[in-house]
C-alpha positions in Angstrom: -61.2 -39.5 22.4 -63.8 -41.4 24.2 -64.6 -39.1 26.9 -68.3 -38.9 28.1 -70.1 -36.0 26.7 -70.2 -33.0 29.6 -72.2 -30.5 30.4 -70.9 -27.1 27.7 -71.9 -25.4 31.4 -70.5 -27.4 34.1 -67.3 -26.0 35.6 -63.9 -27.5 34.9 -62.3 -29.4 37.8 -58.6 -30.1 37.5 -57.8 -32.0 40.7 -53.9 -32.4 41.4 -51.7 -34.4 43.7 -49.1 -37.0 45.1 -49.3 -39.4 41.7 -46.0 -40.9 44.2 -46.5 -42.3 47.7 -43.3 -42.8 50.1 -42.6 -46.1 51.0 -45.6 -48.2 49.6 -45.9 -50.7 46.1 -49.4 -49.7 45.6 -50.0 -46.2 44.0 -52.7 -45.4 47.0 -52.8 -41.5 46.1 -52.8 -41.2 43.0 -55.9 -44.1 43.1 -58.0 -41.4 45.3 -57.4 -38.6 42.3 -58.9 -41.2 40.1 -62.1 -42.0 42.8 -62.6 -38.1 43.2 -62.6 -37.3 39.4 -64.9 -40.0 38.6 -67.5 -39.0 41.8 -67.2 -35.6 40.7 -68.0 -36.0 36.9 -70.8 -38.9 38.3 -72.3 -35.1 39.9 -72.1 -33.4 36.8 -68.6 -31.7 37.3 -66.0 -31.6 34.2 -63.7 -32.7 36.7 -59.7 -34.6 34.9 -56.6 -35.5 36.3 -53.7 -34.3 34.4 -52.6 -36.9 31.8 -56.2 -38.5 31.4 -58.2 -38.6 28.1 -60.4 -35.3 29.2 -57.0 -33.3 30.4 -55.5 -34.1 27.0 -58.4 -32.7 25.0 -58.6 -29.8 27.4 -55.3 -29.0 26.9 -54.7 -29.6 23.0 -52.0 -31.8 23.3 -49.5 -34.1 24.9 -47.0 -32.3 27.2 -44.8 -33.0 30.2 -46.3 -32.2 33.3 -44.8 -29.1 34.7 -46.3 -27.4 30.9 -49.5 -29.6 31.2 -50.0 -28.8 34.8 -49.7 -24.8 33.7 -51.9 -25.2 30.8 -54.5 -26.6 32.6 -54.3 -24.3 35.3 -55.1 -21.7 32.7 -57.7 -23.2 31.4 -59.7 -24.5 34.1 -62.4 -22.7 36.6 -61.0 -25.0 40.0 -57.7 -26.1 40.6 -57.9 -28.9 43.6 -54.8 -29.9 45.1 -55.7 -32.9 46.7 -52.5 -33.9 50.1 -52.5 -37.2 51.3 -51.0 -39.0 54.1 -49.1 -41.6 52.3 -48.2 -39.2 49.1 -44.8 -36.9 48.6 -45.4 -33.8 49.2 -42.7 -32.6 46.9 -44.8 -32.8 43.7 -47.5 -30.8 44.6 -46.3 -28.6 46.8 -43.7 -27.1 44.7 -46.2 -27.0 41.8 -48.7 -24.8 43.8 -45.4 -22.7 45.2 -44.7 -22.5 41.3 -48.6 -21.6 40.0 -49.0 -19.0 43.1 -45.7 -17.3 41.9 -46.1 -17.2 38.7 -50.1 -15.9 38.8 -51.3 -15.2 41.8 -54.1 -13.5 40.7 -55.3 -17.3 40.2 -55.1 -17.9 43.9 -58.4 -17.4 43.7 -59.4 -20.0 41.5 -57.0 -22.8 43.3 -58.3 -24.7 46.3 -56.1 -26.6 48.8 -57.7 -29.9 50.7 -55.9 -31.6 53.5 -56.3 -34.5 55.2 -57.0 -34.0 59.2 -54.3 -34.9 61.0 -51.9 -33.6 58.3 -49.3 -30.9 59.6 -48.6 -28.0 56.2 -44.6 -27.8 56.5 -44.0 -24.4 57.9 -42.8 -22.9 54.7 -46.1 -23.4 53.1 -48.3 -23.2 56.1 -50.0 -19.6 56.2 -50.4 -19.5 59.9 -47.0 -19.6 60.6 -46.3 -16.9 57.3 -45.8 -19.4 54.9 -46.1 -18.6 51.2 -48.9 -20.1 50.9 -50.7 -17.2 53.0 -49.4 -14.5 49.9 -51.8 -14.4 47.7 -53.9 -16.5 50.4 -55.4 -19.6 49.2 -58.7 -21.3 50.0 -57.4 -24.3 52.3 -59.9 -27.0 53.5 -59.4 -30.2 55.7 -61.2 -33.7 54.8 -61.8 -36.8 57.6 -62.3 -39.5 54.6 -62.9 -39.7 51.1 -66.6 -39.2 50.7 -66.0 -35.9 53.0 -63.2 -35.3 49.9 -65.8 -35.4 47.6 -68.8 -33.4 49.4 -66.5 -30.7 50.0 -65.0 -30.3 46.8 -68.8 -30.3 44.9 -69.8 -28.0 47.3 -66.9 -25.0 46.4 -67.6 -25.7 43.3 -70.9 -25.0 43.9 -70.2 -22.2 45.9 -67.6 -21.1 42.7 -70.4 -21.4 40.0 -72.6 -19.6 41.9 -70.8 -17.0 43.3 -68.0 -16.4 40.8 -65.4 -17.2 43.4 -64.8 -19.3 46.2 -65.0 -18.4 49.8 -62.4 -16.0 50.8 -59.8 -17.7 52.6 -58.6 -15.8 56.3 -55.2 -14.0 55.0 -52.3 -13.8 57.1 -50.5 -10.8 58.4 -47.2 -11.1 60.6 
């Protein structure tokens, strides 16, 4: 398919997001998923974005993206969920709301990063008893898109290493 050889051993890294921005011509979020997949495989992570050439041979075949997006989730050791200013939060969101439902015993597995100065609405935000709090999810804020990438190679460092990632604070109301 005219993917790269990877690693047999390295860890599979499906990285999600906005592939939408509000208000702007230029696709700026779904460019950063495309940055941080190629710095992570350029580490020696077997890191894809849903609907590129790697996902697709990952996956088996061509399906719509809820059924793609669950299928990789299955099949992968990290699932990144990648917020950004400028993308809808829509997508993503209910996506996560959707995987933590339907297997939370995943939660473990799925990793949340979010940009510094962005505010979780309150329905997802686990400090203020969102859902995202039950089964509690790793969550992780970035400053800039190297800090992205560091901090995603180093849970899945932390992951191949350890089995798991950190364990993130739980809440309880």
């Amino acid at each position: 398919m005219g993917f790269p050889l990877v690693d047999a051993d390295a860890l599979k890294v499906f990285i999600l997001g906005s592939f939408r921005d509000y208000g702007s011509v230029r696709p700026r979020s779904v460019r950063l998923l495309g940055r941080l997949v190629s710095a992570l495989r350029d580490l020696g992570w077997d890191a894809f974005l849903s609907g590129d050439d790697r996902s697709l041979e990952i996956a088996g075949g061509d399906l719509e993206a809820w059924p793609m997006t669950q299928r990789l989730d299955d099949l992968c050791d990290l699932a990144v969920f990648v917020v950004t200013t400028t993308g809808r939060e829509a997508g993503w969101a209910s996506e996560l709301a959707a995987l933590q439902a339907k297997r939370p015993e995943a939660a473990a597995k799925r990793l949340l990063m979010v940009p510094e100065a962005y505010e979780l609405s309150w329905i997802l935000d686990p400090s203020r008893a969102g859902i995202l709090g039950d089964p509690p999810l790793r969550i992780s804020r970035w400053s800039d898109e190297q800090d992205l990438v560091n901090q995603v190679s180093a849970y899945a460092t932390f992951l191949g290493q350890w089995g798991r990632l950190p364990t993130p604070l739980e809440y309880r109301p």
